[in-house]
GUDO-311868 format. One record per residue (C-alpha): z, x, y. Coordinates in steps of 0.001 Angstrom, whole numbers, padded with zeros to 6 digits, always signed. Each point is the difference from the previous one (the first is absolute). Layout:
N
ZXY ...
! end
This chain:
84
+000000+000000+000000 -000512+001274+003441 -001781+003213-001322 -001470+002522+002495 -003682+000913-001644 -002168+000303+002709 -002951+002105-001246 +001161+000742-003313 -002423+000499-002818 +000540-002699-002117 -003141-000298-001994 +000160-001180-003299 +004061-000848+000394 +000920-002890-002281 +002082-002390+002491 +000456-002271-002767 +003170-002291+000810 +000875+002360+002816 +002193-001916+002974 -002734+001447+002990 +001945-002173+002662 -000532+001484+003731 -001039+003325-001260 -002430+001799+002064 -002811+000646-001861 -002003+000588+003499 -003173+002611-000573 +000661+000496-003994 -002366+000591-002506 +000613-003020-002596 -003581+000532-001397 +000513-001385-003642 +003700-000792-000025 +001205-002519-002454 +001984-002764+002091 +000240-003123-002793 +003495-001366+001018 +000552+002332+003071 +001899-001554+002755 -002510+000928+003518 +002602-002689+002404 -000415+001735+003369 -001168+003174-001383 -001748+002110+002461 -003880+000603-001339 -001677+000604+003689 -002990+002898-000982 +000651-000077-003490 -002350+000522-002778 +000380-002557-002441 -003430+000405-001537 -000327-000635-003766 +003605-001144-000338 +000705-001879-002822 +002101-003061-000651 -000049-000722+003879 +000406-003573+001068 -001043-002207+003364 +003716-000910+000077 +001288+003621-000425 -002492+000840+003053 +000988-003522+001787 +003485+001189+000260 -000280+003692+000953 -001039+001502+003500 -003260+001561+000324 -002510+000497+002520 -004152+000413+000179 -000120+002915-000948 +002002-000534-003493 -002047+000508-002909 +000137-002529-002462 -002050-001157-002983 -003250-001873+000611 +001334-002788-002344 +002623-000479+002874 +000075-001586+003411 +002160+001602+002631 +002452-002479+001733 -000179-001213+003510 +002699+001561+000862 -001653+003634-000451 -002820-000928+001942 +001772-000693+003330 
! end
């Protein structure tokens, strides 16, 4: 919860179950992270690379923070609330 990973390498990192809530994930490379289960509430993603990630949901992205430049799977639509 809470964790401080702006522009960590991350790609490939299982996140399986992981509690995500409010961590700053701002600028990370998620490139093919598992997420199934992960928690993304008010997670930070603003210029994150989220490209190929698997097991990513609308709702996951819904609830985090994000921005235009975020990097998400095509499969995915990035929320209003990034886009303003």
């Amino acid at each position: 919860l809470g964790a401080n990973l702006k522009g960590a390498d991350l790609q490939g990192v299982s996140f399986r179950g992981t509690l995500m809530i409010a961590a700053n994930l701002s600028h990370a490379d998620l490139r093919k992270a598992d997420f199934i289960g992960a928690d993304l509430r008010d997670a930070d993603l603003s210029n994150a690379n989220l490209t190929g990630a698997i097991f990513l949901t609308q709702s996951q992205i819904n609830s985090a923070k994000g921005n235009i430049h975020t990097k998400i799977p095509n499969f995915l639509k990035k929320p209003d609330h990034w886009l303003k």
